[in-house]
ZABA-755723 format. One record per atom (N, C-alpha, C): residue in one letter; x, y, z. Coordinates in steps of 0.05 Angstrom, whole numbers, padded with zeros to 5 digits, always signed. Each point is the difference from the previous one (the first is absolute). Layout:
BEGIN
aXYZ
...
This chain:
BEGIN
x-00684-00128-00116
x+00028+00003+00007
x+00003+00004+00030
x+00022-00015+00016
x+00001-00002+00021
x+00009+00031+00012
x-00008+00016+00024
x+00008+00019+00004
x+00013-00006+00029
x-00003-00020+00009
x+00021-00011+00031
x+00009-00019-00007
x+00018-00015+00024
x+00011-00024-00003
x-00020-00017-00001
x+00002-00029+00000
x-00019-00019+00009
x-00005-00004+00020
x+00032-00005+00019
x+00010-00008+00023
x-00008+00020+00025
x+00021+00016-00007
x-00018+00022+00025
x-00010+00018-00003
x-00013+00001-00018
x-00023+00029-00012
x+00022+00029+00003
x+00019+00002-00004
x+00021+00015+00003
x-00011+00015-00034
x-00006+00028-00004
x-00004+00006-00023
x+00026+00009-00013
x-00006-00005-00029
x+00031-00004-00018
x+00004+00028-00013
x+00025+00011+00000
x-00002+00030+00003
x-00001+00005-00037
x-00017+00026+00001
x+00007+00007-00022
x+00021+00000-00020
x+00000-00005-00029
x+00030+00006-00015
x-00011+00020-00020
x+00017+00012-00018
x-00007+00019-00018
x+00010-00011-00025
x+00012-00021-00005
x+00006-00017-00020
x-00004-00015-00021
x-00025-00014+00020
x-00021-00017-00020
x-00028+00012-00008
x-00018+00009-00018
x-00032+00001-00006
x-00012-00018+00012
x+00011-00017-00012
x-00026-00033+00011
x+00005-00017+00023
x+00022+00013+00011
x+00014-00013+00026
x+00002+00024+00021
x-00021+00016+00014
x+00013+00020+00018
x+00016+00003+00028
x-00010-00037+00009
x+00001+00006+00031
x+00027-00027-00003
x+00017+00014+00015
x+00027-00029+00009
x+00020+00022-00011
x+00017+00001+00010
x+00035+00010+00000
x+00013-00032-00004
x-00003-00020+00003
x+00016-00022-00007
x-00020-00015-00014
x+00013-00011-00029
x-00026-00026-00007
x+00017-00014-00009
x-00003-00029-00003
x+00007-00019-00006
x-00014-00014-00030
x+00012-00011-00025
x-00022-00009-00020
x+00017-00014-00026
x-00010-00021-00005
x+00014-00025-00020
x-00020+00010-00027
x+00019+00019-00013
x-00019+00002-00033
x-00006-00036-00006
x+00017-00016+00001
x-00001-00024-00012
x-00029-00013+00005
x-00008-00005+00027
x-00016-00016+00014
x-00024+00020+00003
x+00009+00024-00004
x-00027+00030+00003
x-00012-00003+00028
x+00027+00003+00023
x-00006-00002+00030
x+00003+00028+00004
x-00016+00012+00015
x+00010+00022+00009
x-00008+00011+00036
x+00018+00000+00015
x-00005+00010+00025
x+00006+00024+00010
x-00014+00010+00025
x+00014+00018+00008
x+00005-00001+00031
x+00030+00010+00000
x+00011-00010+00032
x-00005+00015+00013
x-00011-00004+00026
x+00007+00021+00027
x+00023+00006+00010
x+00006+00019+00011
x+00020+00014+00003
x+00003-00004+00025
x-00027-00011+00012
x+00003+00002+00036
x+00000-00037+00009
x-00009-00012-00011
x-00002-00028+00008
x+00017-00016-00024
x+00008+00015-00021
x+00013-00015-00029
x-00022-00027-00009
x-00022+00007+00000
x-00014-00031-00007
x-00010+00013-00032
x+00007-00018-00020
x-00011+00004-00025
x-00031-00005-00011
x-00013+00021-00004
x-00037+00007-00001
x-00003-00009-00024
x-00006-00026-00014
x-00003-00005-00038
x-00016+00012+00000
x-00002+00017-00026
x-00024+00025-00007
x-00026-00022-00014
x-00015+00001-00004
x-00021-00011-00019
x-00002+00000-00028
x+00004-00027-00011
x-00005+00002-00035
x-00009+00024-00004
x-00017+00004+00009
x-00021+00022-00026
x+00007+00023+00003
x+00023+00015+00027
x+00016+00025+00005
x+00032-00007-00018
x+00000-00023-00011
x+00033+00000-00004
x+00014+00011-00023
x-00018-00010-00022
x+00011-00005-00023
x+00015+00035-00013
x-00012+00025-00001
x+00005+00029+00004
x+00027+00004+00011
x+00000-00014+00028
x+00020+00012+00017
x+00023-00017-00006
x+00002-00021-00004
x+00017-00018-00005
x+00014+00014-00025
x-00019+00011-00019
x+00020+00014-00033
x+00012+00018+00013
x-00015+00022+00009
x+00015+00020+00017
x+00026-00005+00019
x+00004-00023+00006
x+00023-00007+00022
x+00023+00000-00020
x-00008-00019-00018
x+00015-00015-00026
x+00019+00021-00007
x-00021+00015-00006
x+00017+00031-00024
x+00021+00021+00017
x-00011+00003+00034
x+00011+00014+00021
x+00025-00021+00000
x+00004-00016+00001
x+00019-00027+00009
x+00022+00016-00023
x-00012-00011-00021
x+00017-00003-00026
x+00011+00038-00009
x-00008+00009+00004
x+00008+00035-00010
x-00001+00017+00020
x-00004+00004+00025
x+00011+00016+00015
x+00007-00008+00030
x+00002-00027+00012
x+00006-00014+00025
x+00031+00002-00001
x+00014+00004+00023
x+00028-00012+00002
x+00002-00028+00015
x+00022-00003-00009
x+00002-00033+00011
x+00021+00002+00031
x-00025-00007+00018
x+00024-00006+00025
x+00013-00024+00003
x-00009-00023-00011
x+00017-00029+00006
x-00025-00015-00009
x+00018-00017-00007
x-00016-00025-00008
x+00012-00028-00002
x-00019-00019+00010
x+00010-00044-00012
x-00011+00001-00026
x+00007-00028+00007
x-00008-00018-00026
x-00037+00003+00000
x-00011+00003+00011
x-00030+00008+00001
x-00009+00021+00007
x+00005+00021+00012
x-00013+00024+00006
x+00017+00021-00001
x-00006+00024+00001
x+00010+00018-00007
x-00010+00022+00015
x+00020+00018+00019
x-00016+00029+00013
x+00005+00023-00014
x-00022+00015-00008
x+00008+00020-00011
x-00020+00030+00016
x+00016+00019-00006
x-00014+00023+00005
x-00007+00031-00027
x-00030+00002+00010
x-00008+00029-00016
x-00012+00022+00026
x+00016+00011+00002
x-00013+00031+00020
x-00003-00010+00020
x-00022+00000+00016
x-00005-00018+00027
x-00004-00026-00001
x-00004-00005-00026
x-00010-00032-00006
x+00016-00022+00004
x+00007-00020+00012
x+00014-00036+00002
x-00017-00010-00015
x+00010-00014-00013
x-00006-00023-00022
x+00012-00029-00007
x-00004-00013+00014
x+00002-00036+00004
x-00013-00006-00027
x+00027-00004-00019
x-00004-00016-00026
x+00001-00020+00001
x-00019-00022-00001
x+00006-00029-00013
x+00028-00014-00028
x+00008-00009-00003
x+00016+00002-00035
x+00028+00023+00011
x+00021-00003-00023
x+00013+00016+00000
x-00012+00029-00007
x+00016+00024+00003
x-00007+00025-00013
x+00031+00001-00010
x-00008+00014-00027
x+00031+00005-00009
x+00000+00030+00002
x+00012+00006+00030
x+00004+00034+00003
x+00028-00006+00014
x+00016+00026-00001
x+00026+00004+00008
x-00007+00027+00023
x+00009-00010+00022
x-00003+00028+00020
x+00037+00001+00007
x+00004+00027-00016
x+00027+00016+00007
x+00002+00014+00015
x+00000-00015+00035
x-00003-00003+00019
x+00017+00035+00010
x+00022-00002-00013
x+00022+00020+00004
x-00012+00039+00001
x-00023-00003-00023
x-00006+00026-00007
x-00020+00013+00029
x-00014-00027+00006
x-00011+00013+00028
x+00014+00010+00024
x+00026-00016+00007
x+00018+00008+00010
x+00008+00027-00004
x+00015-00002-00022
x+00008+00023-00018
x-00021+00031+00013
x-00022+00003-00005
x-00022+00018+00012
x+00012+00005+00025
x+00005-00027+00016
x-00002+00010+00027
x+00023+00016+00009
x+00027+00001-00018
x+00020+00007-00002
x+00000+00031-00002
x-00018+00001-00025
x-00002+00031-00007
x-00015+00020+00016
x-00025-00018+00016
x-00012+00012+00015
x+00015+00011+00032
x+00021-00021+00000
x+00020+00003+00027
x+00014+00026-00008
x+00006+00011-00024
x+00021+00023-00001
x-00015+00024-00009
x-00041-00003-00002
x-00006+00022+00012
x+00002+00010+00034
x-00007-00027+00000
x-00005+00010+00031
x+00026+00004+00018
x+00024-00002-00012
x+00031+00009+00011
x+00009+00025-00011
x-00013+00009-00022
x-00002+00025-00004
x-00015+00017+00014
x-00018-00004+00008
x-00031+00014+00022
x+00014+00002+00023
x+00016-00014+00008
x+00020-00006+00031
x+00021+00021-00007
x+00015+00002-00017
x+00017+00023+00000
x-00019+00025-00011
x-00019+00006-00005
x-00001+00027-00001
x-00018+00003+00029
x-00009-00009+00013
x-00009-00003+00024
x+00017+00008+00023
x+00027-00017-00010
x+00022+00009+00023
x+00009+00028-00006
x-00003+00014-00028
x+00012+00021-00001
x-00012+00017+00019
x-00032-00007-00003
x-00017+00026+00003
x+00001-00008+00029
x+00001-00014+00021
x+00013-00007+00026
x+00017+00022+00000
x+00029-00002-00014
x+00025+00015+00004
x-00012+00027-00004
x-00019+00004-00013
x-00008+00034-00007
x-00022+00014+00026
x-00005-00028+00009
x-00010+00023+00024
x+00002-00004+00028
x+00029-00015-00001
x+00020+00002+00023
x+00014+00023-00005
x+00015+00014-00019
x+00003+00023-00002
x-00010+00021-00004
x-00025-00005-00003
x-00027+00020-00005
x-00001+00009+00040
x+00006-00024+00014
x-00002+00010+00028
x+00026+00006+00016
x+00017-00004-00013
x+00020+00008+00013
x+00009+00029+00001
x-00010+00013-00031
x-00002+00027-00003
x-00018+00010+00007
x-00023-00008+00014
x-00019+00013+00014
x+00003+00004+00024
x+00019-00020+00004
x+00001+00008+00039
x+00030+00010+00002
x+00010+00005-00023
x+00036+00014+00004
x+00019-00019+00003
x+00001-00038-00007
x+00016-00013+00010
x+00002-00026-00019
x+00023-00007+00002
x-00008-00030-00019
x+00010-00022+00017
x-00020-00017+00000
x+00010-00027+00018
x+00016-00017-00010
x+00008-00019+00010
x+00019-00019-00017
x-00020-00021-00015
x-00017-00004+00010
x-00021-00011-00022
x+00004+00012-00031
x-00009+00033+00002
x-00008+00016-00017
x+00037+00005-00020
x+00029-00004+00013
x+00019+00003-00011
x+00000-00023-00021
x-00004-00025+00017
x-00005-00034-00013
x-00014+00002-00029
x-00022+00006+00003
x-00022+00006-00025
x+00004+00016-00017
x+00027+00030+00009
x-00006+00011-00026
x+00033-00007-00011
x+00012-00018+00014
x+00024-00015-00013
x-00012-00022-00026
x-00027+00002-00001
x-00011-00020-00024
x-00010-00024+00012
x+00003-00004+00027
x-00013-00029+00013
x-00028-00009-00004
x-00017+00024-00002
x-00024+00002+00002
x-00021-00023-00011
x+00019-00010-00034
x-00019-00013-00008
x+00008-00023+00006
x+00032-00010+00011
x+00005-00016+00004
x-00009-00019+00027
x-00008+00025+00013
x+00002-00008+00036
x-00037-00013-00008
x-00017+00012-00011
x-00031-00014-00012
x+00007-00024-00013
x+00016-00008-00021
x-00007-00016-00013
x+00020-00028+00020
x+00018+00002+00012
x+00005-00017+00017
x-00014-00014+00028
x-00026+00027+00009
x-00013-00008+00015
x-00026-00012-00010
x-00012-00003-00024
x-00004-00013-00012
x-00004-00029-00004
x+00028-00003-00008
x+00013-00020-00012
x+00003-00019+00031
x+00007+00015+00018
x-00003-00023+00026
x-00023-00001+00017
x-00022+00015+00000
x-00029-00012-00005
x-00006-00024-00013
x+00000+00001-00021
x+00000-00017-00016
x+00012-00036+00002
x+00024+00014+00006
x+00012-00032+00003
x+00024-00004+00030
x-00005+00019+00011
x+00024-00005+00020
x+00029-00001+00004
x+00003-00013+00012
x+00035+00010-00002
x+00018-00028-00009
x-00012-00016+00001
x+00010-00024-00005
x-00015-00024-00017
x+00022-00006-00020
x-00017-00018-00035
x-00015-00028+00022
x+00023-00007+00016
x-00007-00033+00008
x+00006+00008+00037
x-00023-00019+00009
x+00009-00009+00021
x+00002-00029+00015
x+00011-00006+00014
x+00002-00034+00007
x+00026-00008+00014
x+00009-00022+00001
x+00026-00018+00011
x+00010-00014-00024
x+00021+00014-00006
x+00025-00020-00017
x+00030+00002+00010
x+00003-00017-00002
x+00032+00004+00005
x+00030-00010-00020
x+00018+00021+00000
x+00020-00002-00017
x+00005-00032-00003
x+00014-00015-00026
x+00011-00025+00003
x+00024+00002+00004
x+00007+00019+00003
x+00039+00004+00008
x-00003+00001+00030
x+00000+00031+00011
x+00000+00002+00029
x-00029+00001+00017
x-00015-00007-00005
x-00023-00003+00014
x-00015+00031+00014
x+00005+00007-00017
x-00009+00034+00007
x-00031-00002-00007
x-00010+00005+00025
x-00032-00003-00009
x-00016+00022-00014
x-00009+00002-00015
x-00021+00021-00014
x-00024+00000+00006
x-00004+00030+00010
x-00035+00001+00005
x-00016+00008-00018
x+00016+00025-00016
x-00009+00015-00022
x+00007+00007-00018
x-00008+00011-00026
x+00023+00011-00018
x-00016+00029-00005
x+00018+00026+00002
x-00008+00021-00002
x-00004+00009-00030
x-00028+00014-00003
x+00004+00013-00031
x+00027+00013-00002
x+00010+00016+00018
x+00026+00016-00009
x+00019-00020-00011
x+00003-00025+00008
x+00017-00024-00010
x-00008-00010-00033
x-00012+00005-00006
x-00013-00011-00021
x+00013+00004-00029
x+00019+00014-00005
x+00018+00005-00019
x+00025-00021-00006
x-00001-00010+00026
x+00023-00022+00012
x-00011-00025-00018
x-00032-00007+00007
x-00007-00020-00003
x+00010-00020-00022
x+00012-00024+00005
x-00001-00018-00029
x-00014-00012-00009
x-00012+00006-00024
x-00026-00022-00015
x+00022-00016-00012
x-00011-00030+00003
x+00007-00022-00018
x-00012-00016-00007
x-00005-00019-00026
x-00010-00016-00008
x-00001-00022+00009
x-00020-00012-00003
x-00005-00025+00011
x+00001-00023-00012
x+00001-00022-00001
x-00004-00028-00007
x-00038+00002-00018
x-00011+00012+00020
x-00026-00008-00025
x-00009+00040-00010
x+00002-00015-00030
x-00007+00024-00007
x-00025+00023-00001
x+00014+00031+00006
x-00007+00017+00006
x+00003+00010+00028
x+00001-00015+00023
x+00006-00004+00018
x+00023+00021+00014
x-00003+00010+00021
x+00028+00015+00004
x+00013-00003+00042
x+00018+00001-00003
x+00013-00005+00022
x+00010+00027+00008
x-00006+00009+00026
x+00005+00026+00014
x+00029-00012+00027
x+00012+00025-00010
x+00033-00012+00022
x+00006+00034+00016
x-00009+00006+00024
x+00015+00013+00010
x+00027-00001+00013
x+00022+00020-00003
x+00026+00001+00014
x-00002-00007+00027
x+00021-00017+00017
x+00002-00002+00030
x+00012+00024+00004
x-00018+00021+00019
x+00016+00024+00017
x+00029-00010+00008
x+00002-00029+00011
x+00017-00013+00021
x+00024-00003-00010
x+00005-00017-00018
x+00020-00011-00023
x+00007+00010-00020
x-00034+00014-00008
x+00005+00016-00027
x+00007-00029-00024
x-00007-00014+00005
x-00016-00028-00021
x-00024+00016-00015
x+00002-00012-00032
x-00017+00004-00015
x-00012-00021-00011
x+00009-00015-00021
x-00014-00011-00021
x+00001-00031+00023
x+00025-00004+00016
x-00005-00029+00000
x-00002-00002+00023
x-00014+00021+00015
x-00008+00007+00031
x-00024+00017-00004
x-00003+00015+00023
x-00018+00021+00004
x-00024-00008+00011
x-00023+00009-00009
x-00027-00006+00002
x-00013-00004-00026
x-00006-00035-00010
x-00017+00002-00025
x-00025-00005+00008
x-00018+00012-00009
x-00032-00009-00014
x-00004-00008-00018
x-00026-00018-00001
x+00003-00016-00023
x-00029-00003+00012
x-00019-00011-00035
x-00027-00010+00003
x-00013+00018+00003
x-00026-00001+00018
x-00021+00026+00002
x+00015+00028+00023
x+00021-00007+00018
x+00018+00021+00014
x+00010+00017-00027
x+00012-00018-00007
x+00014+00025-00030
x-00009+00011-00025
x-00030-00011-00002
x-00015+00001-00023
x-00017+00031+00021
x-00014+00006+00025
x-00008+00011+00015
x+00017+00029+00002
x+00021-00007+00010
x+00021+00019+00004
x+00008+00015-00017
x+00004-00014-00027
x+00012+00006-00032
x-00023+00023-00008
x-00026-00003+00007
x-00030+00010-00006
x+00005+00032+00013
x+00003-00001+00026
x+00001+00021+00016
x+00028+00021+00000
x+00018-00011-00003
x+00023+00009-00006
x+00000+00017-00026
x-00009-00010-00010
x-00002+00009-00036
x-00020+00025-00003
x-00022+00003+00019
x-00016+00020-00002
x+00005+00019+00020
x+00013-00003+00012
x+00017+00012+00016
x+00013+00015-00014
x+00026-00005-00009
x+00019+00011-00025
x-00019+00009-00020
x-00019-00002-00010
x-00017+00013-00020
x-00015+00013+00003
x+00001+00013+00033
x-00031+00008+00006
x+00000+00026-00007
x+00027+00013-00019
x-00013+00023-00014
x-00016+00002-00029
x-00006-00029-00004
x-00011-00014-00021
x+00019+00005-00025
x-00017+00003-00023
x+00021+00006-00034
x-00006+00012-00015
x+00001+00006-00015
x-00006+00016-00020
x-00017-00023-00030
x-00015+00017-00009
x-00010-00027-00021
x+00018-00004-00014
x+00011+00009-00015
x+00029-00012-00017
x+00016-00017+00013
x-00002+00003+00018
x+00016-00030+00024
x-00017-00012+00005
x-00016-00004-00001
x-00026-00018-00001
x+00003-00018-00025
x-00002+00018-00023
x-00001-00017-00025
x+00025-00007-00005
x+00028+00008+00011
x+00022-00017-00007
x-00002-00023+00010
x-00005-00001+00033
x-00003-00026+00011
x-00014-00017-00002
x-00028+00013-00026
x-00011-00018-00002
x+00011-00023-00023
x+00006+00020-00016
x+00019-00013-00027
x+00019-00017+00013
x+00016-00007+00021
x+00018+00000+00007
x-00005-00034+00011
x-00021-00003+00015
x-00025-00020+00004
x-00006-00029-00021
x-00008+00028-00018
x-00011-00018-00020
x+00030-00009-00020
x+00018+00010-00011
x+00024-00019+00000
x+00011-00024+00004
x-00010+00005+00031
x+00005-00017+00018
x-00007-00029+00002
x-00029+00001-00011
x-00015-00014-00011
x-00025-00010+00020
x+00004+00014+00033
x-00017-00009+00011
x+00008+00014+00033
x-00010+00010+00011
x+00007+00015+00024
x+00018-00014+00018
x-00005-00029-00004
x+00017-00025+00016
x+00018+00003-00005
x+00010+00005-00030
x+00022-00002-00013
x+00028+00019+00008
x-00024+00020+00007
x+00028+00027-00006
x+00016+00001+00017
x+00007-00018+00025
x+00022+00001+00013
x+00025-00004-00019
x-00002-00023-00011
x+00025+00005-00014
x+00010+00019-00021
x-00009+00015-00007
x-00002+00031-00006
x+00010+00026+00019
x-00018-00003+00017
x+00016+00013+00026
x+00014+00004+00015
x-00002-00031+00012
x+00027-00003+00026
x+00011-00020-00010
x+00003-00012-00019
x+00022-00016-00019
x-00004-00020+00023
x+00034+00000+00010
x+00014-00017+00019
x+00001+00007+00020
x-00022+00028+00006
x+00008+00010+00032
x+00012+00030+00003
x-00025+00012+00004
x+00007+00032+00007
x-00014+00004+00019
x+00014+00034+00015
x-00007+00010+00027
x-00028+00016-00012
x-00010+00003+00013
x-00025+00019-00004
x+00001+00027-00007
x+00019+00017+00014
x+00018+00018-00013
x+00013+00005-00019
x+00003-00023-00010
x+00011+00003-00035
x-00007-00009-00020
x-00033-00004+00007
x-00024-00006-00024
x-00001+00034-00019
x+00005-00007-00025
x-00011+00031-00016
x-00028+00002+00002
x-00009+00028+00003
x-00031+00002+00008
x-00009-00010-00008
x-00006-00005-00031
x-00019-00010-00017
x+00002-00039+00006
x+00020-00012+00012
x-00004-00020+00003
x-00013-00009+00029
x+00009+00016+00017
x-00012+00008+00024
x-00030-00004+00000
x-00014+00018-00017
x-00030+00011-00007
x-00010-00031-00007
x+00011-00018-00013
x-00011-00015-00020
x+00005-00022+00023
x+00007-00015+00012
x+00014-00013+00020
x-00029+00001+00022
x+00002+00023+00006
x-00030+00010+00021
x-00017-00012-00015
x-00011+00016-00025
x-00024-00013-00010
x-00006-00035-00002
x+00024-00002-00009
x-00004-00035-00004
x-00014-00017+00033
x+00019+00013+00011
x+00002-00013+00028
x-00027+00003+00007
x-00013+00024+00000
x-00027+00005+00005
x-00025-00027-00012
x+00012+00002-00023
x-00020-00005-00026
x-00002-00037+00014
x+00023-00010+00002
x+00005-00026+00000
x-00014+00000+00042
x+00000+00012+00008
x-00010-00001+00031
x-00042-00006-00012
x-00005+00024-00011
x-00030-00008-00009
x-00011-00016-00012
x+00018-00018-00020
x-00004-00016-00013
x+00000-00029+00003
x+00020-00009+00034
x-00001-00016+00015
x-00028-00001+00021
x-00009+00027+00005
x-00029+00003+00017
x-00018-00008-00025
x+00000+00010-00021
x-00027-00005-00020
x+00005-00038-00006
x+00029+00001+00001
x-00004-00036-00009
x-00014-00020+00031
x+00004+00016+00022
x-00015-00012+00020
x-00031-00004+00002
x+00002+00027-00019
x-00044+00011+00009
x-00007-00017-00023
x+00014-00011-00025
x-00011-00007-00022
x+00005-00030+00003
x+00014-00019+00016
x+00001-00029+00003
x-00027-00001+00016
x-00007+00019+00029
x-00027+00008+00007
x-00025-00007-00009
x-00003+00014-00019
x-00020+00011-00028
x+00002-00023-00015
x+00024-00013-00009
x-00010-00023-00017
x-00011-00019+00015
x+00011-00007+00032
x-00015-00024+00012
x-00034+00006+00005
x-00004+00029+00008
x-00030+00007+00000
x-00012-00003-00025
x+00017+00004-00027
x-00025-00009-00014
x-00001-00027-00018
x+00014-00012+00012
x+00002-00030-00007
x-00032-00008+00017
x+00005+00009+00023
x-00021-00013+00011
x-00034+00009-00002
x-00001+00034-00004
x-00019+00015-00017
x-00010-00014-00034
x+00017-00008-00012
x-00008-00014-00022
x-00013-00023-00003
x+00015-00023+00021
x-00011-00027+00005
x-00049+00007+00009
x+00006+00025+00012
x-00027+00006+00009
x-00020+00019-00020
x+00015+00015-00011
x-00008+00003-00030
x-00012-00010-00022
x+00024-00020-00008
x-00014-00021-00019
x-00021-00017+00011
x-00009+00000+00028
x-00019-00014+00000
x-00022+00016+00001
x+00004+00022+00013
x-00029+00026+00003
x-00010+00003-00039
x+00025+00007-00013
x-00005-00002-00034
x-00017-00017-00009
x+00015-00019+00007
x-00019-00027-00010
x-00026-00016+00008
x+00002+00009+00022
x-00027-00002+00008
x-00025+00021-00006
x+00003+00023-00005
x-00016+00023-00004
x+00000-00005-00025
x+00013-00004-00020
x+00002+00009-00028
x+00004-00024-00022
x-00020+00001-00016
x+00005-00019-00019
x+00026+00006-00017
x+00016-00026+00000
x+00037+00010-00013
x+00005+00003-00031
x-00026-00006-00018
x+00007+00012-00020
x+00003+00033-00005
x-00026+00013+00018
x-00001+00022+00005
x+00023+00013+00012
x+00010-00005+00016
x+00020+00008+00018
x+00027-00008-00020
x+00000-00014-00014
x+00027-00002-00017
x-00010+00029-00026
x-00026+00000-00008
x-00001+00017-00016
x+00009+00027+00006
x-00011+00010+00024
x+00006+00025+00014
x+00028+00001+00003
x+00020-00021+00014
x+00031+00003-00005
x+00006+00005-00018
x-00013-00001-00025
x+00023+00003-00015
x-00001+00035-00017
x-00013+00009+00018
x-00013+00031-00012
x+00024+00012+00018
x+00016-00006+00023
x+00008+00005+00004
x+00032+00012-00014
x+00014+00023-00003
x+00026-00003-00012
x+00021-00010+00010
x+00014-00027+00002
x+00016+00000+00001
x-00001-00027+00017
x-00021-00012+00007
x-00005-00021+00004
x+00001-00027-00018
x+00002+00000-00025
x+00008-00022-00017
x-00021-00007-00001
x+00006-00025-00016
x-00019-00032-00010
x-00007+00007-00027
């Protein structure tokens, strides 16, 4: 069993996954054909393991694939899936469903511990600004501010603009009415914002108000394409960055799946066109996730057109290393010990 690449002797990192497979975080392997590689991480060149190491690891992939892998994307030929640290470049379809939403969902819940940690943080700030103000006989206006209740607010807003700044978008647009040019659009504006639907579905169209004219829907500033798909992203976690609660988690997830597909749920949400401000939370919450979900899923369909052209061309070299090393009745016998490989 190979313990480096071929290519640049780059050694293939441990996984805790496989018995008979220990070294590679990414492998690549066709139950059908009983190919099995493992990719480098540093040069991406695919290492074919050797008949006489495969046949073990290959069942083991099979059964990892089929009962505990999630599915990140997949063609008509390959399939990416993940277990723990492990990537897995399936040959064949996999019939797994990844409910893309629930990972999201986590990250949601995890946002409203850590917005809870921020307000009791600010309290205990406010408690020992007055802890010093009574020590030295005096209260500052800081110390009046904080124990008016600001305390947790004045943390979790400085925070929140760490984080992302003071402004969703920046760039040059200009009104189609009065030519009022736009540099930026402020988070504080963001309530204003109009989402609208687009011509191809799921799609959404972002319209800010002209300060100038005060034009909306058939003026202003629109985005559209990766500006408003970008913006829509940041804006939204912005407005959420006190995260949710899990019960808003699982409404929106329900809410999703209705929907029938994260693409879908605009027309659920913003129908014909709503301000951002007058999304109900729970559609709000669900709106984010999709948008998220459908941003990763455009990167995995990039890495996976990738991955199929590399192993189009890994196979053509395959079948000949196979067939030349190995007599093919043998080698058809051993396939078929495989599960899930057919014939």
């Amino acid at each position: 069993m190979y313990t480096r690449c071929l290519v640049c002797a780059t050694p293939f990192e441990a996984n805790e996954e496989l018995q008979h497979l220990p070294h590679g975080r990414r492998l690549a392997f066709d139950p059908k054909r009983g190919r099995l590689w493992a990719v480098c991480r540093t040069c991406r060149s695919w290492s074919l393991t050797p008949i006489e190491d495969r046949w073990e690891a290959l069942e083991e992939l099979e059964k990892l694939a089929t009962d505990r892998a999630k599915l990140l994307s997949q063609t008509e030929n390959i399939s990416l899936l993940r277990a723990g640290q492990l990537e897995v470049v399936r040959v064949g379809k996999a019939e797994r469903t990844e409910e893309a939403w629930w990972r999201y969902g986590r990250e949601l819940t995890s946002r409203k511990r850590s917005w809870d940690k921020l307000g009791v943080a600010g309290t205990l700030a406010a408690g020992a600004v007055v802890a010093g103000g009574w020590a030295t006989g005096g209260m500052t206006m800081l110390g009046v501010w904080l124990v008016m209740g600001h305390g947790s607010e004045t943390v979790r807003d400085g925070a929140r603009w760490l984080r992302f700044g003071s402004s969703a978008w920046r760039g040059e647009g200009r009104c189609t009415k009065c030519d009022h040019l736009f540099r930026s659009i402020p988070f504080r504006e963001r309530g204003a914002l109009g989402l609208f639907p687009t011509e191809e579905t799921g799609k959404i169209e972002l319209v800010a108000r002209c300060p100038k004219c005060g034009e909306y829907r058939d003026a202003g500033l629109h985005l559209r394409g990766q500006d408003a798909e970008r913006t829509l992203r940041r804006v939204l976690a912005y407005h959420h960055f006190a995260g949710a609660s899990e019960q808003r988690v699982v409404a929106a997830s329900r809410l999703i799946q209705e929907a029938g597909s994260p693409r879908d749920l605009t027309r659920i949400v913003i129908k014909d066109g709503r301000r951002l401000g007058d999304l109900q939370r729970t559609g709000g919450i669900a709106l984010e996730i999709a948008a998220n979900e459908a941003s990763e899923q455009h990167l995995l369909e990039m890495e996976l057109a990738g991955l199929e052209a590399h192993w189009r061309r890994e196979e053509e070299l395959a079948s000949i290393i196979d067939g030349e090393l190995t007599p093919l009745p043998f080698l058809e016998q051993m396939r078929r010990l495989v599960p899930g490989a057919g014939g």
